[in-house]
SEKOLSE-990636 format. One record per residue (C-alpha): x, y, z; residue in one letter. Coordinates in steps of 0.2 Angstrom, whole numbers, padded with zeros to 4 digits, always signed. Layout:
# SEKOLSE-990636
XYZa ...
***
This chain:
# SEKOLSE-990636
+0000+0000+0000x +0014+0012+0003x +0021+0007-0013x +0007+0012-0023x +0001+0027-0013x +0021+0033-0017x +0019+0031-0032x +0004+0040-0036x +0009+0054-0027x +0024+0056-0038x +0014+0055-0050x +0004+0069-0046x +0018+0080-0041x +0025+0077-0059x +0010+0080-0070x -0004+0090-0060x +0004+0099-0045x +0005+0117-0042x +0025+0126-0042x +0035+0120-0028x +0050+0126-0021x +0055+0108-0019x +0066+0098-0030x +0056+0091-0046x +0062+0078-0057x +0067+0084-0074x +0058+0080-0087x +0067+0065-0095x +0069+0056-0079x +0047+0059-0076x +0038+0044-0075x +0028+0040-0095x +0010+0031-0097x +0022+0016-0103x +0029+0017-0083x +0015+0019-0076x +0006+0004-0086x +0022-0006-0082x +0022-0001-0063x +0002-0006-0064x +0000-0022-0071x +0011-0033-0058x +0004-0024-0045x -0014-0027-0050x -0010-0045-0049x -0004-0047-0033x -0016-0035-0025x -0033-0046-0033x -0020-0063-0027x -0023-0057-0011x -0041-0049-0010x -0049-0063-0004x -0038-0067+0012x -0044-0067+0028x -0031-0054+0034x -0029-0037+0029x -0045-0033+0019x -0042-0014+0023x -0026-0014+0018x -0027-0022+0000x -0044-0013-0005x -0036+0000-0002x -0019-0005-0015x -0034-0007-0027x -0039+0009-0025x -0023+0017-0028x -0021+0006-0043x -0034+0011-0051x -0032+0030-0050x -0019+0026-0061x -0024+0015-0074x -0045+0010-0071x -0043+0002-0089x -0030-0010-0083x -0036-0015-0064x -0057-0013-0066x -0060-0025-0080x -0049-0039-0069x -0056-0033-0051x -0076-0038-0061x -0069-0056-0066x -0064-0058-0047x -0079-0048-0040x -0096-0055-0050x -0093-0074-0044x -0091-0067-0025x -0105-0059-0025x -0115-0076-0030x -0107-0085-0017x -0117-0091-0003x -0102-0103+0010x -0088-0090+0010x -0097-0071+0016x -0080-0065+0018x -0077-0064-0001x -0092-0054-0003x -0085-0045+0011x -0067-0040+0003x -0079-0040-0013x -0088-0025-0007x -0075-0017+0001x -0064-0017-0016x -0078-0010-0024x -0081+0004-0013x -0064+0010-0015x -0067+0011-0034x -0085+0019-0035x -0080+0035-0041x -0069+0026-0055x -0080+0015-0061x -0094+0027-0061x -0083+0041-0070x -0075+0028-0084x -0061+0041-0090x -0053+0026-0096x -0065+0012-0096x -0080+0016-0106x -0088-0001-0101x -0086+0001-0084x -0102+0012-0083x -0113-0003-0089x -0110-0012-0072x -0114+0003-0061x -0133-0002-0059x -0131-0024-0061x -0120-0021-0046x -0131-0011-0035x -0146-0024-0039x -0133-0037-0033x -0127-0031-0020x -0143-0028-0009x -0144-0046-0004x -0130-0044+0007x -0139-0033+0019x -0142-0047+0030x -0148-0045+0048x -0139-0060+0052x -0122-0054+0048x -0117-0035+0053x -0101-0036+0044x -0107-0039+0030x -0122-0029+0031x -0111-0013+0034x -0100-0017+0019x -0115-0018+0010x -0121+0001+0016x -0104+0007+0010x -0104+0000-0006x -0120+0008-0010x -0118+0026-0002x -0100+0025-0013x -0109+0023-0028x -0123+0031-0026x -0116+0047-0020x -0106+0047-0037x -0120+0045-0049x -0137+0055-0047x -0152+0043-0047x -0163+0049-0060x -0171+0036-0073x -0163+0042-0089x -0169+0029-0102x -0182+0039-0110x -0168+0048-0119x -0163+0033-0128x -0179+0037-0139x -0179+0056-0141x -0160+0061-0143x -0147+0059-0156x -0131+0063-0147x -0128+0050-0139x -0116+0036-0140x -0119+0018-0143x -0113+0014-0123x -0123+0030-0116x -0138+0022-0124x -0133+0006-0112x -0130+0016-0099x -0148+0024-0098x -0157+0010-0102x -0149+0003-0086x -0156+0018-0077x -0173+0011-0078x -0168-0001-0066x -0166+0013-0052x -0184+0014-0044x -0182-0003-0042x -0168-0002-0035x -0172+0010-0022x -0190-0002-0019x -0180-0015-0015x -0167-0008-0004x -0182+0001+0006x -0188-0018+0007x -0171-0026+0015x -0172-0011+0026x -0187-0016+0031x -0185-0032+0034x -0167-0025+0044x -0179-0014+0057x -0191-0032+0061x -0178-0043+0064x -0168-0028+0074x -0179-0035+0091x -0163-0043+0102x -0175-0057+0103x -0175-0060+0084x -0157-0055+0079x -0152-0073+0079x -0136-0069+0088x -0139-0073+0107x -0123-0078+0112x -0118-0060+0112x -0118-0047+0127x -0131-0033+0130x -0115-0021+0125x -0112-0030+0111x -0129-0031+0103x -0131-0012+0107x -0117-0009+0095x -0121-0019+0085x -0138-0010+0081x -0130+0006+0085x -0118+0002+0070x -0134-0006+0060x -0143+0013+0063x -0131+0024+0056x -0129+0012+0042x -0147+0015+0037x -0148+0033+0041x -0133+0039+0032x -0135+0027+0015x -0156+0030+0015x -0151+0048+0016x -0137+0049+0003x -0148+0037-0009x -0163+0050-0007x -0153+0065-0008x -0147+0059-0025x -0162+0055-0032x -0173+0063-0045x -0192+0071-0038x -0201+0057-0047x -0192+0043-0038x -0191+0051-0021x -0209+0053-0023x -0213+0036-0024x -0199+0031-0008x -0207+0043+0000x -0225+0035-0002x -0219+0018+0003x -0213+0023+0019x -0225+0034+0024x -0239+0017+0019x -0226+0007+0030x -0223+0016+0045x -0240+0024+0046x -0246+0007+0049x -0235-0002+0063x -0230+0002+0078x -0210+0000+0083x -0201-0001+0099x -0184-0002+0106x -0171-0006+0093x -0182-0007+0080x -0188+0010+0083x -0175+0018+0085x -0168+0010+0068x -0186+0014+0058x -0186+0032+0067x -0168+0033+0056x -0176+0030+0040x -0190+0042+0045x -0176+0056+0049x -0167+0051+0031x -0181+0054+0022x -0185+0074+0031x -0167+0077+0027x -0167+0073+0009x -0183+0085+0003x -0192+0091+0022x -0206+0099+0016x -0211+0085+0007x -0209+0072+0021x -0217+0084+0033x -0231+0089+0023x -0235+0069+0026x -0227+0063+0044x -0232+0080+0051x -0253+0081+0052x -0252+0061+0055x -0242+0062+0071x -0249+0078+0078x -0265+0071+0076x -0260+0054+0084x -0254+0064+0098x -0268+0074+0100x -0280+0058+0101x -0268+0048+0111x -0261+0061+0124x -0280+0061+0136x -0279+0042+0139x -0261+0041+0144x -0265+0042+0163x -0251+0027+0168x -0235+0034+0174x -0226+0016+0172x -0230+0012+0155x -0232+0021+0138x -0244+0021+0126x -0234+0012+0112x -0243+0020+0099x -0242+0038+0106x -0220+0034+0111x -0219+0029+0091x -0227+0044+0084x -0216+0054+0095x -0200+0047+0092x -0205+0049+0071x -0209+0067+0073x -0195+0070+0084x -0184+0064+0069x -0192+0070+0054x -0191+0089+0061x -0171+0088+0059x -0173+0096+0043x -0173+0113+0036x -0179+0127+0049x -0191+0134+0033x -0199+0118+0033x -0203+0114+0050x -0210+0134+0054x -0225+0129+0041x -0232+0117+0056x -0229+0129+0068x -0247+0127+0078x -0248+0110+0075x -0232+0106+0081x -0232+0117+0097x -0250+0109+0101x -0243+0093+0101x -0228+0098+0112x -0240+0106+0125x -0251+0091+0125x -0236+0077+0133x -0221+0087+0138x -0229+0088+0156x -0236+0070+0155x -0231+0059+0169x -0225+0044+0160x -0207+0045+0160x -0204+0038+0142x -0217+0050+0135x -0212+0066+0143x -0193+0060+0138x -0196+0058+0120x -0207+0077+0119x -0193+0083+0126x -0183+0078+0113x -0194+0083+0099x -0194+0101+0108x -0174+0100+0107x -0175+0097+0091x -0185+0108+0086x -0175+0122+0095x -0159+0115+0088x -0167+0118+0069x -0173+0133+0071x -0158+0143+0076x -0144+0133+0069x -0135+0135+0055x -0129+0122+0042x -0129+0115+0026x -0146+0112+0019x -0140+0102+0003x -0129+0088+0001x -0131+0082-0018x -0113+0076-0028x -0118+0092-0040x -0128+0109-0040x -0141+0103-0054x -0160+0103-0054x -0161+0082-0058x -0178+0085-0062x -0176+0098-0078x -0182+0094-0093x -0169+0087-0105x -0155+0083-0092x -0145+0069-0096x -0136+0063-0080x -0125+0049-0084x -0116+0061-0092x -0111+0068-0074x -0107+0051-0067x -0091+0052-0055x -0091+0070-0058x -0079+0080-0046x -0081+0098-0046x -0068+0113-0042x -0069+0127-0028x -0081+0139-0035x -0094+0126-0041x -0097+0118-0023x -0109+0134-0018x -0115+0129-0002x -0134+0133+0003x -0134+0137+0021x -0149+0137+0031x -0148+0153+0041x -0161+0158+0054x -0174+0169+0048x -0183+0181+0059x -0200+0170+0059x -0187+0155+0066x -0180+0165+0077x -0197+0171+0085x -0204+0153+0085x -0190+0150+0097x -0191+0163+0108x -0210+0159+0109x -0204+0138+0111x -0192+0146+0128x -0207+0157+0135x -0221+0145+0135x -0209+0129+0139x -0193+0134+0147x -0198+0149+0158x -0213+0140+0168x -0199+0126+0172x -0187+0139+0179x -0202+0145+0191x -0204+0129+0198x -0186+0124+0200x -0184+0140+0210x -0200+0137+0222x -0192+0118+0223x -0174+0127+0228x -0184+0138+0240x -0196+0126+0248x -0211+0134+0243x -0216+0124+0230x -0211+0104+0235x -0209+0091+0220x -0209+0075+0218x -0193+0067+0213x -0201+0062+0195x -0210+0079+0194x -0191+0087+0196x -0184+0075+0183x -0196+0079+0171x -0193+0099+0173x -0173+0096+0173x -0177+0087+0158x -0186+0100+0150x -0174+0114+0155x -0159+0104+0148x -0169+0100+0130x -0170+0118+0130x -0154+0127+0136x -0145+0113+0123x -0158+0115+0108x -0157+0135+0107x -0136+0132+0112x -0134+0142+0094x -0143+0158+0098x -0140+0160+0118x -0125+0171+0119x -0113+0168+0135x -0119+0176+0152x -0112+0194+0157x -0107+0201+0173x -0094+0209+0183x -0077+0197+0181x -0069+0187+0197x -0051+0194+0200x -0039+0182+0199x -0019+0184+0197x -0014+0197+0185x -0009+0193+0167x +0002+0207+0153x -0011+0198+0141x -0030+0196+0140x -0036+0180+0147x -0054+0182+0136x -0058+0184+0120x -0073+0182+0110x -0075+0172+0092x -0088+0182+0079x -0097+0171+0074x -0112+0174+0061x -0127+0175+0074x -0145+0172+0072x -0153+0186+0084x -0149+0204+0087x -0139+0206+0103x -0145+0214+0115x -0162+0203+0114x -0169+0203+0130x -0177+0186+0124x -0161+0179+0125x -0150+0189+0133x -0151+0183+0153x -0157+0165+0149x -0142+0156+0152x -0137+0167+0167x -0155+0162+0173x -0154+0143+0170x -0136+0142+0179x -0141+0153+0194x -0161+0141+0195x -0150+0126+0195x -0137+0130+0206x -0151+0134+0216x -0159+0115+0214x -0142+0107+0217x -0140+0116+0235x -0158+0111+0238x -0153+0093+0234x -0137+0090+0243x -0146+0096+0258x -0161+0086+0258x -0159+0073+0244x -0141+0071+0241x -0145+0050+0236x -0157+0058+0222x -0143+0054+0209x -0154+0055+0195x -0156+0075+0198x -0137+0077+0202x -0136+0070+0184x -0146+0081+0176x -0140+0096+0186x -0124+0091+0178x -0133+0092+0161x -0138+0106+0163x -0120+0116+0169x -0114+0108+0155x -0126+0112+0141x -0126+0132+0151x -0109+0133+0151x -0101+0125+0136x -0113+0122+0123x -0114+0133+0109x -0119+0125+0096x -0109+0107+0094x -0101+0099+0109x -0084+0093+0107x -0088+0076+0108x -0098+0078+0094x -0085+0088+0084x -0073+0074+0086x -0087+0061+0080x -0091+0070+0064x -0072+0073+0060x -0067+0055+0060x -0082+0052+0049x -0076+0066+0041x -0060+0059+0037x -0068+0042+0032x -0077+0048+0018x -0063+0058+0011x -0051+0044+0008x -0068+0033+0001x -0070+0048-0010x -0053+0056-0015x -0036+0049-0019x -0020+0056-0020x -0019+0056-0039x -0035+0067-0040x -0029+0083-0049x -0028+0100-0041x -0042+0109-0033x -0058+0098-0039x -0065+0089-0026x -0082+0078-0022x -0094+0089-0017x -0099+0082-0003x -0082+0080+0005x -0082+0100+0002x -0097+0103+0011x -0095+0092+0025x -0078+0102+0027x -0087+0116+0028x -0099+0113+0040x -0083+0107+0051x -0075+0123+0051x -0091+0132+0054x -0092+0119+0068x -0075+0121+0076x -0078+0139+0077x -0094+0139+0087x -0084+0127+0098x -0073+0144+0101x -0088+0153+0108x -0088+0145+0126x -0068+0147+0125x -0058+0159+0134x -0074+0168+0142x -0072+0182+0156x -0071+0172+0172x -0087+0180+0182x -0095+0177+0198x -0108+0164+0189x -0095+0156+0182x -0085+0154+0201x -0105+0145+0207x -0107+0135+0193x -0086+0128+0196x -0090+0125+0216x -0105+0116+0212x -0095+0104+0200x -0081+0103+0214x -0091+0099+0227x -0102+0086+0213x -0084+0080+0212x -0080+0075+0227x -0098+0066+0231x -0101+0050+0240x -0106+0042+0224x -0094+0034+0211x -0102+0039+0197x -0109+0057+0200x -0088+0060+0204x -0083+0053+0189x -0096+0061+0177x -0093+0079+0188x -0075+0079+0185x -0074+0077+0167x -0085+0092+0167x -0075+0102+0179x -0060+0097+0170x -0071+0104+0152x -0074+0118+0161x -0055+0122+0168x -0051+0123+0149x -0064+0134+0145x -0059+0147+0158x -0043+0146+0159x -0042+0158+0174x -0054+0148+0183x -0039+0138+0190x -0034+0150+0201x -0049+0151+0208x -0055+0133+0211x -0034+0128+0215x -0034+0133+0237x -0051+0124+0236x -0045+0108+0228x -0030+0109+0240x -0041+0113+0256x -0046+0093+0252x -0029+0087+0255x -0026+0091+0270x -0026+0082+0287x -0041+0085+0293x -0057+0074+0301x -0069+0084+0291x -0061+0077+0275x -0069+0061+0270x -0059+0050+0261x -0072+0053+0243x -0067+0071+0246x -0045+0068+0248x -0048+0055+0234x -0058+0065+0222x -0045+0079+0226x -0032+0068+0218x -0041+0064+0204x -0044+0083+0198x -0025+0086+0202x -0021+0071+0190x -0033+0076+0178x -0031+0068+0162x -0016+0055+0156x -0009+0069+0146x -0011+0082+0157x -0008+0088+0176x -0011+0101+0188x +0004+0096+0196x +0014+0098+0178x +0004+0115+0175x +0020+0127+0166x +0017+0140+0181x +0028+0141+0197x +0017+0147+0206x +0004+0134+0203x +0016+0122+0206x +0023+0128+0221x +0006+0126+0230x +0004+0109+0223x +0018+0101+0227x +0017+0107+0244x -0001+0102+0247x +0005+0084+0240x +0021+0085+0252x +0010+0089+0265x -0007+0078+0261x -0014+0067+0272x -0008+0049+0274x -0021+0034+0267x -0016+0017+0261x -0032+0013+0252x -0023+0005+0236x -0034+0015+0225x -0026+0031+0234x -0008+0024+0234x -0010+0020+0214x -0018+0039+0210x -0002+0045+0223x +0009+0035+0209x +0001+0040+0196x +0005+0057+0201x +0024+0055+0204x +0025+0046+0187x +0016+0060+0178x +0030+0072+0189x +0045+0062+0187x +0041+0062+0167x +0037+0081+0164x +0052+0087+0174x +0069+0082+0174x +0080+0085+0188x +0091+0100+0183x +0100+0107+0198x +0094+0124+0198x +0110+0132+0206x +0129+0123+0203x +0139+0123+0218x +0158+0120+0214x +0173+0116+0228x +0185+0128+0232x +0197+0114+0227x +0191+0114+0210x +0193+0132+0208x +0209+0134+0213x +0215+0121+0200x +0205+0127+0187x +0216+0142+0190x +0231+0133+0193x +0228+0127+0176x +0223+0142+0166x +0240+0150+0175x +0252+0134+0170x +0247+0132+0155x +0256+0114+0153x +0257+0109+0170x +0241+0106+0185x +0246+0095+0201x +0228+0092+0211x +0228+0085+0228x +0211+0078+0235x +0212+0066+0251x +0225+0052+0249x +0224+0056+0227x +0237+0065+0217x +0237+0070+0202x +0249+0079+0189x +0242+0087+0168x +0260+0090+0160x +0255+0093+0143x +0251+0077+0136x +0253+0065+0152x +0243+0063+0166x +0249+0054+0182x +0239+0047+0195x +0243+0043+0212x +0232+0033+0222x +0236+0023+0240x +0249+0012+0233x +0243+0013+0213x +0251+0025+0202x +0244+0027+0184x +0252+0036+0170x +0245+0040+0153x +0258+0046+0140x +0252+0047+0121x +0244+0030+0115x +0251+0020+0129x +0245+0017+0149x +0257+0011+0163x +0248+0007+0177x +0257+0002+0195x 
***
């Protein structure tokens, strides 16, 4: 693989590179399409020797993808004799594993054809055969299979070409093959809809057929199953033409209109639900929308049972919640209807229920004021306009100025809808979390769960357009530079909004409030301690995107640009999807800025004691789940560590009112994480009062405290080495350090019982009865 990926990037360098100022080959010595052919054709048949091994699939689909870059002509026509009979085989799955891998690699080639013409003919056969290996029995295979098709499919726009073959002159005898083919792709789409289908009923851990795994295991496993559907569904339907997306679009509505799903299976047929609202939303609204809101409607009076949920009424939830992740636009044309249903559950006393409105009602918020790319087709075409030939765009990259990106921006109708949304929902939860705080207004513990809830979905929904509290900054220890700064970031509201303004500020101080209450009288209610954790986090560091999810969406990120780009792609075209999806990263990574570097205020100081003392609780669990945050939250503000250090330190000590939870949870925010320390923190100062405060802590021998005590000096010993900081020379030395620089040829040193004699280029040695001499080349020693 590093042959071949050299290769090509010489070959790029030599042929489509921009001027370099590093050495380039002259032009007699630059590789020739004989070299390249030469270089090809060994290589090919080693690589398809080995594509069917058992070990390193990865590494050789990806020696085929390198290959063909350079010559398709020469490695596709051999990769289809090796791939067609895999696919048919029915004893070996991981040929047709290694098969679709291959294959997936080499999509945009095959589709594209610059050098093999008849490579487009397969492009549609190979879809068709390739939906039998979406198998609920294997997930391997099944996944392959989803990555095969989104490859393909993302490359070539799914529009039914063939009536061309009839009414057009211009085209060639295998452009006539090719759109004939694309006759086949409403049936395609029919059928891959089908194996979906039959994916979401056997997705039940009861009928998966694979019961010697773990709860863990299976949850992945469906995980992995989900995301497979959602994001080949939605790159099939964003590719395809109105006419065909019309008829998917009827089938699923006549499919999941009809049954009711729970569990896995739900959450895997919600996905094709939410594929379907991001492809074309006002269309998939204009159908799930009435449908659920009157479900709702109809179904919300009779749930009366705080245990179990109406399965009907959870279903309808959990579809609207996920077809309303589409544009802002879309969703504000169902305003009434969508805030009735909201009103009618969101305070229900079932758990389930209440959870998944207030998920909807996130959701909702989080389309509403965001911004983000709104289409994600391989090229900027109407598919629908008259005359449009698009197997003649197969594999098409495009350059910089052709990507033209259409954001969805917040309009002021969006805007107002939210600020309606955080009136009539979040404001009435802040009221009752302050008369719970106070003890005017008791709750019960699910009543307060169900308000926490509603108060995260909110503070994290509307995260876009709530801009960072205000207020008078905490002194902390002086700095030549300014420890805050602001990102400018494009916003959706006006500032100075009073609508907006103070609700952050007003959801940390009501929670802060809540959390005091709790450790008071309900410190076991670790559920609320939870959510109040939620809450600080979403209030204090959520903007927009978390980081968790930024580093999600940057690994897919970097998936899909080595399935879609390879080094031998010329300068400055690119997919178009790649493009956008970086676009939408480095939007992304600059709302992440927003929460960074803010001015460390008093409710920044409430909001850090709550996590220390959440930190240091008498429960595992809240201790861990608090200190990640608190450590989060030391890296936003970074002048918060001068505030919250003598409080961490005041834990060490020797004292009876510090429980062992408290001078163990100490350690751990001191040892913070692998990479980092607060005992390693580049400040003397910081240092200093760590060092002592560990010199000085109090004595456990706990192992777990004796292994975070290690941990410590390891971390210590590794960062620092031991530099003497002031050198200390004998008066002894001196003087014969000046002896010498006076003598020039001749030092005599005596030290205890030990002479010795420099004289230019001897040295003599006396030592108790051993004398030593060293003249030239030669040692004499007595």
């Amino acid at each position: 693989q590093k042959l071949t990926l050299a290769f090509t990037k010489r070959l790029r360098r030599e042929r489509a590179a921009r001027p370099t100022w590093r050495h380039v080959a002259p032009r007699g010595a630059r590789l020739t399409d004989d070299c390249v052919g030469a270089f090809v054709r060994p290589v090919t048949g080693l690589a398809l020797t080995a594509l069917y091994a058992k070990l390193g699939q990865q590494m050789v689909s990806g020696v085929v993808r390198n290959l063909a870059a350079l010559r398709d002509d020469i490695v596709l026509p051999r990769l289809l004799e090796k791939v067609y009979p895999a696919l048919d085989t029915v004893t070996e799955p991981h040929q047709v594993v290694s098969a679709m891998l291959a294959l997936s690699r080499v999509a945009r080639q095959l589709a594209a054809g610059p050098r093999y013409a008849e490579g487009r003919r397969h492009v549609v056969p190979l879809l068709l055969a390739a939906l039998p290996g979406i198998d609920s029995n294997d997930v391997q295979k099944s996944l392959v299979t989803f990555q095969f098709i989104s490859s393909v499919v993302s490359c070539v726009p799914v529009v039914d070409c063939s009536a061309a073959t009839e009414g057009r002159e211009d085209l060639t005898e295998e452009e006539r093959e090719v759109c004939a083919s694309t006759a086949m792709f409403e049936d395609f789409v029919l059928q891959f809809m089908e194996r979906c289908f039959t994916l979401v009923e056997n997705s039940a851990s009861e009928n998966t057929g694979m019961h010697e795994f773990t709860a863990d295991e299976m949850n992945t496993h469906d995980n992995l199953t989900s995301l497979g559907i959602l994001s080949t569904f939605t790159q099939v339907l964003t590719q395809c033409s109105g006419a065909i997306y019309r008829v998917a679009l009827a089938r699923l509505f006549s499919y999941m209109s009809t049954r009711v799903f729970r569990g896995v299976a739900g959450s895997v047929a919600s996905k094709m639900c939410q594929a379907v609202a991001h492809a074309h939303g006002a269309a998939a609204l204009a159908l799930f929308a009435p449908h659920c809101c009157r479900a709702i409607a109809a179904l919300a009076p009779g749930q009366t049972d705080e245990e179990k949920a109406d399965d009907c009424l959870l279903w309808n939830l959990q579809v609207l919640g996920e077809v309303v992740k589409t544009g802002g636009d879309a969703i504000l044309t169902h305003r009434d209807a969508l805030t009735t249903a909201l009103a009618s559950v969101v305070h229900t006393k079932c758990k389930d229920v209440s959870k998944s409105a207030t998920k909807l009602l996130q959701n909702i918020l989080q389309q509403l004021v965001t911004i983000y790319p709104v289409d994600y087709r391989s090229l900027r075409k109407d598919y629908d306009l008259p005359g449009y030939l698009a197997v003649r765009d197969w594999g098409r990259m495009v350059s910089k100025s052709e990507v033209n990106i259409d954001w969805h921006s917040p309009t002021p109708g969006e805007v107002d809808w939210a600020a309606d949304l955080l009136a009539r929902f979040l404001a009435p939860e802040l009221e009752a979390l302050r008369g719970f705080a106070s003890g005017t207004a008791p709750l019960t513990r699910d009543e307060l769960h169900g308000r926490l809830h509603v108060v995260a979905g909110c503070v994290t929904g509307a995260g876009a357009i709530l801009p960072r509290w205000t207020g008078a900054a905490v002194p902390t220890e002086e700095s030549v530079v300014p420890r805050s700064w602001s990102v400018d970031v494009q916003k959706s509201y006006t500032p100075g909004d009073a609508r907006f303004d103070s609700v952050r500020d007003d959801v940390a101080a009501a929670t802060t409030a809540v959390l005091a209450r709790l450790l008071e009288k309900f410190e076991d209610d670790t559920k609320s301690l939870f959510l109040v954790l939620k809450i600080h986090r979403a209030a204090l560091l959520f903007f927009g995107v978390s980081k968790r999810e930024f580093e999600t969406q940057w690994k897919c990120f970097k998936a899909l640009k080595s399935l879609h780009q390879t080094p031998g792609d010329g300068v400055g075209v690119r997919h178009r999807l790649v493009a956008i999806e970086r676009s939408f990263l480095q939007h992304q990574s600059r709302m992440l800025l927003v929460g960074q570097h803010a001015p460390f205020t008093q409710r920044h100081a409430e909001v850090m004691d709550d996590l220390l003392t959440l930190s240091t609780s008498h429960y595992s669990k809240v201790r861990i789940e608090s200190q990640a945050l608190f450590l989060e939250a030391l890296t936003a503000c970074k002048s918060s560590i001068f505030y919250v250090l003598p409080r961490i330190l005041a834990k060490l000590k020797q004292d009876a009112a510090v429980s062992h939870e408290q001078f163990k949870g100490a350690l751990h925010l001191i040892l913070t994480t692998k990479r980092s320390s607060l005992a390693t923190t580049p400040r003397w100062s910081v240092i200093h009062d760590v060092w002592l405060a560990l010199v000085e802590a109090g004595h456990s021998e706990r192992p777990s405290v004796v292994r975070l005590v290690e941990d410590l000096t390891d971390k210590i010993n590794a960062s620092f080495e031991t530099l003497s900081i002031r050198d200390e020379i004998p008066d002894a030395c001196v003087r014969a350090a000046v002896e010498f620089e006076t003598a020039g040829s001749s030092v005599t040193e005596v030290t205890g019982s030990s002479v010795t004699e420099v004289t230019g280029s001897s040295v003599t040695e006396v030592t108790g009865s051993s004398v030593t001499e060293v003249t030239g080349s030669s040692v004499t020693e007595v």
